[in-house]
Backbone as a chain_set.jsonl record, in Angstrom:
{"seq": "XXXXXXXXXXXXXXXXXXXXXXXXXXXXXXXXXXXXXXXXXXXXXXXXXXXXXXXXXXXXXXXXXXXXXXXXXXXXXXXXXXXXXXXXXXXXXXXXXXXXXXXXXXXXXXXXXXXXXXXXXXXXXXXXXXXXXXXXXXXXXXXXXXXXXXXXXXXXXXXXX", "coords": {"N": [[0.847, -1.168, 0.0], [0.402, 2.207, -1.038], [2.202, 5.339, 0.911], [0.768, 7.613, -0.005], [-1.846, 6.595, -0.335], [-2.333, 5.125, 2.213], [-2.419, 7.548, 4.086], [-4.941, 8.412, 3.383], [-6.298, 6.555, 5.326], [-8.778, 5.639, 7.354], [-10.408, 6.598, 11.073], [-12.462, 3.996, 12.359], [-14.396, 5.741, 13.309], [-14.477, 8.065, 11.813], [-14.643, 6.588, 9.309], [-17.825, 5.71, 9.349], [-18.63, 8.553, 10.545], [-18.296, 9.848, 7.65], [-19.803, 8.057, 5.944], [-22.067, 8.464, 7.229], [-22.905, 11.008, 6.764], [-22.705, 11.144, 3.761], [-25.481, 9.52, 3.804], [-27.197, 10.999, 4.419], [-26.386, 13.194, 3.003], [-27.765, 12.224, 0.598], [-30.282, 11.888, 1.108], [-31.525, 14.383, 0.897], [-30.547, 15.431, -1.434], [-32.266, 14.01, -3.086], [-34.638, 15.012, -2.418], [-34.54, 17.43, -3.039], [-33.878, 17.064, -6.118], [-36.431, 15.54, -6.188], [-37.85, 17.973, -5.928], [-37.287, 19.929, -7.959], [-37.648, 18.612, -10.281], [-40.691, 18.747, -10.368], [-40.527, 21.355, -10.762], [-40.454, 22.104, -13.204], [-42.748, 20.949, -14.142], [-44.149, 22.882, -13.823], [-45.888, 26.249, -14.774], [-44.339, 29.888, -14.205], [-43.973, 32.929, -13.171], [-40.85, 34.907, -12.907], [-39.39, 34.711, -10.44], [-40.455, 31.782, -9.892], [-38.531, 30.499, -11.927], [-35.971, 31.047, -11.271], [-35.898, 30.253, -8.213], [-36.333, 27.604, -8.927], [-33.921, 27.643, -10.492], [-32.189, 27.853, -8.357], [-32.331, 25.565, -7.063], [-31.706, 23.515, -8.585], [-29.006, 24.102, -9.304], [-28.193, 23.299, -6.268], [-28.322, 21.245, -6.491], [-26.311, 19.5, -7.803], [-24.181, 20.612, -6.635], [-24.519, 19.448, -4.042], [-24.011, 16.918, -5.462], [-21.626, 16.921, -6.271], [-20.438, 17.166, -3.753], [-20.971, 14.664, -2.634], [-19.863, 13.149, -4.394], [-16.826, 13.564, -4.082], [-16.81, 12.896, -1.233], [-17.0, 9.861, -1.512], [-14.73, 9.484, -2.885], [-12.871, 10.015, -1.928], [-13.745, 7.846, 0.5], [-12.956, 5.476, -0.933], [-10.716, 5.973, -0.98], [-9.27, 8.079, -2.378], [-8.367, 6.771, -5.041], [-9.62, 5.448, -6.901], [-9.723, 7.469, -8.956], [-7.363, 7.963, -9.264], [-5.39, 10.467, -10.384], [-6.551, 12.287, -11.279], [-9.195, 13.827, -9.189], [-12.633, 13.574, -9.12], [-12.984, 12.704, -11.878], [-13.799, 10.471, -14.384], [-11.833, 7.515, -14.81], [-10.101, 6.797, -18.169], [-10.772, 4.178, -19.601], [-12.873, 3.362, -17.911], [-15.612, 1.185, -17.608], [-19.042, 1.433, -17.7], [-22.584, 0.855, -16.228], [-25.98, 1.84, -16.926], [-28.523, 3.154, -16.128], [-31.03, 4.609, -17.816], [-33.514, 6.781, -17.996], [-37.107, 5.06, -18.665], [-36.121, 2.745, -18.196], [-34.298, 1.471, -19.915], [-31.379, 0.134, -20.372], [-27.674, 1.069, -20.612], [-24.347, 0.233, -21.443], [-21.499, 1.639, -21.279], [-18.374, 2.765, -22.039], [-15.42, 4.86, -20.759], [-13.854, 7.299, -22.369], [-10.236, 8.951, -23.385], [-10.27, 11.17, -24.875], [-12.565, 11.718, -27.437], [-12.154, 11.562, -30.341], [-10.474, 9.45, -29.705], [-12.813, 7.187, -29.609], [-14.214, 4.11, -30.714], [-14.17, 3.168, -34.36], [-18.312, 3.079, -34.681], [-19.088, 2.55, -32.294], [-19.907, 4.618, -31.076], [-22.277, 5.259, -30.083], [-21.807, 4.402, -27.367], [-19.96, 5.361, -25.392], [-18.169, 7.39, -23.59], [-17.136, 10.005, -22.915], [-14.864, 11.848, -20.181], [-14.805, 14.033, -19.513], [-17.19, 15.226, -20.162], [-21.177, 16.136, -19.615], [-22.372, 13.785, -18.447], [-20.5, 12.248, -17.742], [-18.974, 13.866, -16.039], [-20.954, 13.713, -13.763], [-21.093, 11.616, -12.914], [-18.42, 10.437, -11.734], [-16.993, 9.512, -9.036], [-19.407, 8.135, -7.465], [-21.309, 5.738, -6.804], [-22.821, 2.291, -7.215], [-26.164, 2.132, -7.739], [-26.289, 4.642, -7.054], [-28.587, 7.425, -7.456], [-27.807, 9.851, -10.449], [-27.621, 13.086, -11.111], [-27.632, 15.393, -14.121], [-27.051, 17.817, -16.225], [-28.36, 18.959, -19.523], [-29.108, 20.313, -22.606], [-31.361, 19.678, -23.244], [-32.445, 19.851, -20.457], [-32.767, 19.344, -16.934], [-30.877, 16.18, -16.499], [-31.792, 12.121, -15.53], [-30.002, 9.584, -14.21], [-29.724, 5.827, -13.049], [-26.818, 4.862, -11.742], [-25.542, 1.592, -12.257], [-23.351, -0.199, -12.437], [-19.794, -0.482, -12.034], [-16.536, -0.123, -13.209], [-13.439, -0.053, -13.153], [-10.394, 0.694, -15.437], [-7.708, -1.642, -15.142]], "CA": [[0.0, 0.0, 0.0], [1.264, 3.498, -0.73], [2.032, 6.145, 1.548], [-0.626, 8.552, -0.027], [-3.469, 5.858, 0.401], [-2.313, 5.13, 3.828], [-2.658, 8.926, 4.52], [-6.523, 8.488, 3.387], [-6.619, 5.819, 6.302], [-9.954, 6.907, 8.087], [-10.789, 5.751, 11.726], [-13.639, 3.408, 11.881], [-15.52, 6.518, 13.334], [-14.297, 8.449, 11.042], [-15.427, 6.322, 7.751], [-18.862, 5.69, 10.306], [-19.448, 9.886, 9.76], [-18.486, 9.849, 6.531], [-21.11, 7.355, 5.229], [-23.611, 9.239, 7.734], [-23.235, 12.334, 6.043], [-22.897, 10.736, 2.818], [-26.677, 9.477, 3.754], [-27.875, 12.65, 4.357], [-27.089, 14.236, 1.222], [-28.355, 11.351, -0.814], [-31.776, 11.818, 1.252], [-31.275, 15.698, 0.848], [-30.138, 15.924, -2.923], [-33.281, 13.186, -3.756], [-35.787, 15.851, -2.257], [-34.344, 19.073, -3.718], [-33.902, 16.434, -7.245], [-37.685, 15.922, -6.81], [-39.152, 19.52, -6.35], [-36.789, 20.858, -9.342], [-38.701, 17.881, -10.99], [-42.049, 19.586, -9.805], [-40.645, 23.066, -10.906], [-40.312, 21.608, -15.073], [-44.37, 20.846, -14.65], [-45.308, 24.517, -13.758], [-45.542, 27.539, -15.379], [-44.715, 30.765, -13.123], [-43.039, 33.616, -13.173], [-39.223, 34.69, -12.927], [-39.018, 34.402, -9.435], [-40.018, 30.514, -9.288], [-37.836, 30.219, -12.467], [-34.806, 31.436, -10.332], [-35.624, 29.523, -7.432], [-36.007, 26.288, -9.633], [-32.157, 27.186, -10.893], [-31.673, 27.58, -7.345], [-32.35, 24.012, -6.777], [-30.765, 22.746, -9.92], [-27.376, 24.475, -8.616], [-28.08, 23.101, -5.01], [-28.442, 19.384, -7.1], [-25.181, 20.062, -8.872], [-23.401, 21.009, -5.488], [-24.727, 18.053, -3.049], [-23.388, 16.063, -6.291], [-19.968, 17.568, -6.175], [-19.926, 16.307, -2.115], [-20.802, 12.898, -2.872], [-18.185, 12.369, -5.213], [-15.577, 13.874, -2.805], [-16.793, 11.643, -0.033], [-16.823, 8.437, -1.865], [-13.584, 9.134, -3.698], [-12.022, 9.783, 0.028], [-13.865, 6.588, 0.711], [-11.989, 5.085, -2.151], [-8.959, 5.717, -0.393], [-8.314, 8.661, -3.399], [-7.281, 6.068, -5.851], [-10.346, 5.688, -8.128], [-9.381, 8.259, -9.744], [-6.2, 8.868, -8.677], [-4.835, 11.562, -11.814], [-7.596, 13.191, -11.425], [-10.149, 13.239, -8.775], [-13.959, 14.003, -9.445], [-12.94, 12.49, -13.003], [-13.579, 8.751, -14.294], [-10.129, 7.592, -15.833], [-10.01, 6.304, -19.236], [-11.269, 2.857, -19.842], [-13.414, 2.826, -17.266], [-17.065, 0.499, -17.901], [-20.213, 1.844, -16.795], [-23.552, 0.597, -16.955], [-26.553, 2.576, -16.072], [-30.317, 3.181, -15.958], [-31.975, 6.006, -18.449], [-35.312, 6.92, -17.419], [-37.693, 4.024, -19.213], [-35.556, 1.826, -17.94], [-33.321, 1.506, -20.454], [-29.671, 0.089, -19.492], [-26.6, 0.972, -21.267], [-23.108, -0.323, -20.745], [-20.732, 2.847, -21.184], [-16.727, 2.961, -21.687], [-14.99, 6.277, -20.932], [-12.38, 7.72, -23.234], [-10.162, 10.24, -22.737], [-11.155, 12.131, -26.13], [-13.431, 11.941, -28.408], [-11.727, 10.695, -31.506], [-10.633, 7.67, -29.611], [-13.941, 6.152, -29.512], [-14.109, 2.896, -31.736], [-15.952, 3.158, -35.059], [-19.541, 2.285, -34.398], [-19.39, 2.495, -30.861], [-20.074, 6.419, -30.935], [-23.613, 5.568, -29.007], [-21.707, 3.478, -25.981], [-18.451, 5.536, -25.32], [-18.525, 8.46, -22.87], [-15.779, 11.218, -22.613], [-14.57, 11.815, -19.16], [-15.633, 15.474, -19.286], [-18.936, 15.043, -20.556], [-21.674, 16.176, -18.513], [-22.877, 12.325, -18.087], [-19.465, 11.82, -17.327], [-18.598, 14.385, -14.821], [-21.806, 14.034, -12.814], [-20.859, 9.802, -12.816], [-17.361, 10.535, -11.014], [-17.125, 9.489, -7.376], [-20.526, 7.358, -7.354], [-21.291, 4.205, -6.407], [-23.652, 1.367, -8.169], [-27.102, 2.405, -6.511], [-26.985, 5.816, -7.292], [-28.941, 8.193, -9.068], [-27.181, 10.815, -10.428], [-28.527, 13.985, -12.369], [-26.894, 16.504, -14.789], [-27.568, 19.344, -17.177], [-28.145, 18.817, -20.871], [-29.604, 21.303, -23.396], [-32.846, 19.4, -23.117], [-32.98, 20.521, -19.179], [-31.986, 17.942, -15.952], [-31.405, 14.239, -16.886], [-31.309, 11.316, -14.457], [-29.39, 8.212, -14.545], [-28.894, 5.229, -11.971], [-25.282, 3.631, -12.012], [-25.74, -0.096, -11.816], [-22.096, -0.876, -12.46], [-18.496, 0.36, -12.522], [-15.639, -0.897, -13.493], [-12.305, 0.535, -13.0], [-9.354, -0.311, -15.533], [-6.868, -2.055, -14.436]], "C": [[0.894, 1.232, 0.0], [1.23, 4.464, 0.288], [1.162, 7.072, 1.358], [-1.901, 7.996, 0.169], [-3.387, 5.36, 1.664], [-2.479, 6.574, 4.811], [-4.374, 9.194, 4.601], [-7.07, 7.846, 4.417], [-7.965, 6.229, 6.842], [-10.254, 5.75, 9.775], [-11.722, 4.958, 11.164], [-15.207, 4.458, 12.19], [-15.42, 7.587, 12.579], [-15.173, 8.048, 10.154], [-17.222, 6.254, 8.501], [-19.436, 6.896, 9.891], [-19.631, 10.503, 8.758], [-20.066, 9.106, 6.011], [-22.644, 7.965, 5.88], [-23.797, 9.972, 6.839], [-22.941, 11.814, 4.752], [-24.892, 10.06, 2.891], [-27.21, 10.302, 3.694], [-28.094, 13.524, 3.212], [-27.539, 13.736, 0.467], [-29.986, 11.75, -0.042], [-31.926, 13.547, 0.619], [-31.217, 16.129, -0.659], [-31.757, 14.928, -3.353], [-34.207, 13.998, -3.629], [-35.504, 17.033, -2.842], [-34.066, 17.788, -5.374], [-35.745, 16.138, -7.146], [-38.694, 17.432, -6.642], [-38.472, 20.424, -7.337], [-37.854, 19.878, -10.209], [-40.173, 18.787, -11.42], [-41.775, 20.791, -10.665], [-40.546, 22.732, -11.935], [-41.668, 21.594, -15.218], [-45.076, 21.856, -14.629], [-44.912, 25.648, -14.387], [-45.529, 28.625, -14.322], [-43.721, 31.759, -13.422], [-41.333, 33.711, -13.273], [-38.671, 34.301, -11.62], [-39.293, 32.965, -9.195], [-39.078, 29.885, -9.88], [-36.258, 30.311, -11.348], [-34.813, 30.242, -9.302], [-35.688, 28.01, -8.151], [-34.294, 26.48, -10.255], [-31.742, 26.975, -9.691], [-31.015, 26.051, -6.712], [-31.512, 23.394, -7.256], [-29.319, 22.78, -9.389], [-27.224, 23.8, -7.058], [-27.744, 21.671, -4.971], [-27.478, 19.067, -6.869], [-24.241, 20.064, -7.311], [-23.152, 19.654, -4.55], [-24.176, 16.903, -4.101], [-22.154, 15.893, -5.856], [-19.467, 16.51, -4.841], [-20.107, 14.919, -2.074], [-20.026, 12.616, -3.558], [-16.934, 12.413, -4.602], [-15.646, 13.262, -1.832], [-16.57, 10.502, -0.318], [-15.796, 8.431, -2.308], [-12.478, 9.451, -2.328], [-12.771, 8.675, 0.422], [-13.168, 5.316, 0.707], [-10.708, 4.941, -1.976], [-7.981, 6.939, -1.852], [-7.819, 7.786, -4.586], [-8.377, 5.879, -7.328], [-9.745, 6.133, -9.333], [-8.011, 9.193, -9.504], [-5.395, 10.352, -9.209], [-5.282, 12.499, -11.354], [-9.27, 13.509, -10.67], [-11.112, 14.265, -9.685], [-13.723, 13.817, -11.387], [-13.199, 10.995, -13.162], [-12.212, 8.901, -15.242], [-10.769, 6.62, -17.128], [-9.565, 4.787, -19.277], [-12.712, 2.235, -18.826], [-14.769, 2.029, -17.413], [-17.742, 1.038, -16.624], [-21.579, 1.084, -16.99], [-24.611, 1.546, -15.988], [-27.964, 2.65, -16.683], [-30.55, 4.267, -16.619], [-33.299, 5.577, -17.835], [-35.76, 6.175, -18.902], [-36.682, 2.883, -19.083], [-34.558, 0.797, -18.883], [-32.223, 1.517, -20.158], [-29.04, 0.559, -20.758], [-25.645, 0.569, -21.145], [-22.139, 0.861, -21.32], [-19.403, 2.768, -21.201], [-16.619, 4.29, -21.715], [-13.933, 6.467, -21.742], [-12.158, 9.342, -22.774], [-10.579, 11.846, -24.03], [-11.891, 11.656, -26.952], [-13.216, 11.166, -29.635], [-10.975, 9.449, -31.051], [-11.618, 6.738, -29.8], [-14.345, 5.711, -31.319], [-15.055, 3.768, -32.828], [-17.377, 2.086, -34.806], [-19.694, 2.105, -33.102], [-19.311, 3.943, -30.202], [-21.572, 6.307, -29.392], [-23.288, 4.942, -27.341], [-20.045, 4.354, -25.48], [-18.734, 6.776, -24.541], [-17.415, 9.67, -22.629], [-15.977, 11.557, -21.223], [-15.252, 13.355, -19.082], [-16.867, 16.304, -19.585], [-19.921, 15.672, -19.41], [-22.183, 15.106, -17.78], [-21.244, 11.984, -17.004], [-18.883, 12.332, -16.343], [-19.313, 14.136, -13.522], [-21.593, 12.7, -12.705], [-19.3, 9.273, -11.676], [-17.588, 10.278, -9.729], [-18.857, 8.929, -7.01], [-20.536, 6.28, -7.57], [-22.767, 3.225, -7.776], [-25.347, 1.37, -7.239], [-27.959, 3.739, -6.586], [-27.435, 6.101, -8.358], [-28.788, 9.399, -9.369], [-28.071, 11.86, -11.726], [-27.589, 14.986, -13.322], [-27.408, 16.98, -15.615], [-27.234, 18.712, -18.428], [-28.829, 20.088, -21.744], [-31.068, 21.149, -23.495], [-33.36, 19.849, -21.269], [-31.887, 19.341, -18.513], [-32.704, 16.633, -16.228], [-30.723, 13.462, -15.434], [-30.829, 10.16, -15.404], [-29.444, 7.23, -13.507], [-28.033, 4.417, -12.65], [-25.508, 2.068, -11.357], [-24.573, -0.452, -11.81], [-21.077, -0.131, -12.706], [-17.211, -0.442, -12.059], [-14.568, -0.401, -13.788], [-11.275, -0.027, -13.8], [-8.413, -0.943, -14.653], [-5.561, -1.956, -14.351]], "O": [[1.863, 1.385, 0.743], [0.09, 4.575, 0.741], [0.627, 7.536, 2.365], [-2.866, 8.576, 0.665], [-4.446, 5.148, 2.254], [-2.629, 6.576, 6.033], [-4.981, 9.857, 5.442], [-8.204, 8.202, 4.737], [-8.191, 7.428, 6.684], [-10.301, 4.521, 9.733], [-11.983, 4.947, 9.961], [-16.36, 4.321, 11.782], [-16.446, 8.266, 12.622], [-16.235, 8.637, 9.949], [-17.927, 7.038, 7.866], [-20.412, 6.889, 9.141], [-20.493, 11.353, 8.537], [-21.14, 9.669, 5.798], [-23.778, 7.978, 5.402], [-24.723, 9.803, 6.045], [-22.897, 12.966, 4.321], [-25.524, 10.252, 1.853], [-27.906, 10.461, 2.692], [-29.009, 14.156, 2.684], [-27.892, 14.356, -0.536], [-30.893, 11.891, -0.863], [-32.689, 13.623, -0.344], [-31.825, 17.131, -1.035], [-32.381, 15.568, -4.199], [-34.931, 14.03, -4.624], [-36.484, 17.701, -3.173], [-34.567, 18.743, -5.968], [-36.379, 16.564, -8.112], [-39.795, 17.762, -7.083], [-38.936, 21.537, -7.583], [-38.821, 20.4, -10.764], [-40.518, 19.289, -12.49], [-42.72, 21.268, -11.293], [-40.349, 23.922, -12.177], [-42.1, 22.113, -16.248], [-46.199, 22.012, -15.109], [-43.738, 25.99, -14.53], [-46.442, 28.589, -13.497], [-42.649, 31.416, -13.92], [-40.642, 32.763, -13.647], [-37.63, 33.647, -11.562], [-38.551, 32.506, -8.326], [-38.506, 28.962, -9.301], [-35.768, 29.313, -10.819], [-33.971, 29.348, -9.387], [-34.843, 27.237, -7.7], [-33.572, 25.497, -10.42], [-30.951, 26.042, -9.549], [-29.964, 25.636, -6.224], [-30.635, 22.765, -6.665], [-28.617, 21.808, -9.11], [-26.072, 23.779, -6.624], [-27.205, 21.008, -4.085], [-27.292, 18.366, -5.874], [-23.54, 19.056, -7.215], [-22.114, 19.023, -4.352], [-23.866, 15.855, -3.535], [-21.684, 14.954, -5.213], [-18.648, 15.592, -4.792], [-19.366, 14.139, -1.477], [-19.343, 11.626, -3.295], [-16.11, 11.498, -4.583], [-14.578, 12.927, -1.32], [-15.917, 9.857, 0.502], [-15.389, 7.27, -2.355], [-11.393, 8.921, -2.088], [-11.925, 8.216, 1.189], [-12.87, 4.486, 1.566], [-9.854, 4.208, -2.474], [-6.811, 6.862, -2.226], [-6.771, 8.162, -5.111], [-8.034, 6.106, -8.489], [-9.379, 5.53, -10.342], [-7.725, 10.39, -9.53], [-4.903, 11.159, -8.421], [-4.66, 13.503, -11.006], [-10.312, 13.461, -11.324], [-10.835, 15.174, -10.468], [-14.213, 14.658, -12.141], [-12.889, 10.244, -12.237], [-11.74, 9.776, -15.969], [-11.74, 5.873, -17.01], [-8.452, 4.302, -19.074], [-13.332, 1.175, -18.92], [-15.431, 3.011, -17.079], [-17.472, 1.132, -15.427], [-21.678, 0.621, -18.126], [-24.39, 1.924, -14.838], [-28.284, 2.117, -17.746], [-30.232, 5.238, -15.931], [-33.848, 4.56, -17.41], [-35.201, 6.405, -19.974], [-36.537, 2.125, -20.042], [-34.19, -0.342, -18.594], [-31.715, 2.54, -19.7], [-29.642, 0.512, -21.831], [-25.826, 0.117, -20.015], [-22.319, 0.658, -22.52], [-19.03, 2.663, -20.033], [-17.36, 4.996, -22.4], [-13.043, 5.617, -21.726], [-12.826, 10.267, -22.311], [-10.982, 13.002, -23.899], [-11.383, 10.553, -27.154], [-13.959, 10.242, -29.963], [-10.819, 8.5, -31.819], [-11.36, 5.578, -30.122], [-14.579, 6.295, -32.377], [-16.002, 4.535, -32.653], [-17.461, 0.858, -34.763], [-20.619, 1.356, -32.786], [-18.801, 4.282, -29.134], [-21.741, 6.915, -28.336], [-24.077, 4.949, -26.396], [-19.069, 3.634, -25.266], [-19.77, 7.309, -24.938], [-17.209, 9.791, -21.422], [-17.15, 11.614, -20.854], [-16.303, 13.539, -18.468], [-17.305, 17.434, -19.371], [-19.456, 15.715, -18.271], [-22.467, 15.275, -16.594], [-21.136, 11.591, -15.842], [-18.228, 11.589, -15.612], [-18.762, 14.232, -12.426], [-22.464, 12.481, -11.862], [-19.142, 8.209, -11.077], [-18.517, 10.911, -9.225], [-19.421, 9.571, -6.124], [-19.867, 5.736, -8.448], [-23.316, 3.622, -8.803], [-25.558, 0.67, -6.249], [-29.14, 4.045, -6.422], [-27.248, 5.721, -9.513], [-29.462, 10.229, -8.758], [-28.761, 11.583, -12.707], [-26.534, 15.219, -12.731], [-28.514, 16.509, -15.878], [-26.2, 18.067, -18.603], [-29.009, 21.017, -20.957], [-31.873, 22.049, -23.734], [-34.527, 20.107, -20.977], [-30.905, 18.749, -18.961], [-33.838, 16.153, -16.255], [-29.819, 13.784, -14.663], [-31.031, 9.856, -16.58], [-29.08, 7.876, -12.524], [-28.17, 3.644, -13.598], [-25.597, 1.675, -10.194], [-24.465, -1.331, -10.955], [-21.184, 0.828, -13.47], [-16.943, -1.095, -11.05], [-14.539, -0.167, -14.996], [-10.885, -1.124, -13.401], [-8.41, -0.706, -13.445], [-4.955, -2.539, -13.453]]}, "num_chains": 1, "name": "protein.A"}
């Protein structure tokens, strides 16, 4: 074991308040993830518009801290290069809304990805791909597209080797 992942060491009450407060924001980010939901079905002014970005950004944030807790979970090594990044090769598989799985590799650009495997290949800096960093198989993670906020749950991940 290296000296920088022996530095991540965590008591046992340590990792204990970690995973608390890692519960918390998953109950916390699921209720502010369903009343931005709510705020897409209504029409209203600028002020609920605002407070619906509010949310969105509050999503986006409580995201951020779950990836930083689990990748200090992780012992830092996940993603060692680069935290709050997946590294290149990594396999994903995951849940679109209609229940639709995919199975997902990451690359680190763009013109690596195989021919014909444009619809299964994910770039690390993607927004799928950023908001997938530092999450476990369980969760359900959300991020920003041009069509508004999309969900996903991660069923699987698979770290090269």
């Amino acid at each position: 074991m290296s000296d920088e992942h022996e530095a991540m060491a965590f008591s046992s009450e340590e990792r204990d308040q970690i995973i608390n407060e890692l519960a918390q924001l998953r109950q916390r980010r699921d209720r502010l993830a369903a009343a931005f939901e709510g705020d897409q079905d209504t029409v209203g002014d600028r002020g609920d518009a605002a407070d619906a970005l509010q949310r969105a950004d509050d999503v986006a944030a409580i995201d951020d801290q779950i990836r930083r807790l689990n990748w200090l979970l992780d012992g830092g090594v996940a993603a060692a290069a680069s935290p709050g990044r997946l590294p290149d090769g990594t396999e994903l598989t995951v849940r679109f809304p209609a229940d639709r799985v995919v199975r997902l590799r990451v690359v680190a650009v763009v013109e690596e990805t195989p021919a014909g495997e444009q619809d299964t290949t994910l770039t690390a800096d993607s927004p799928l791909g950023l908001a997938l960093a530092g999450h476990h198989p369980g969760d359900t993670v959300s991020y920003s597209t041009p069509q508004g906020r999309q969900h996903v749950e991660l069923l699987e991940v698979r770290y090269p080797s």
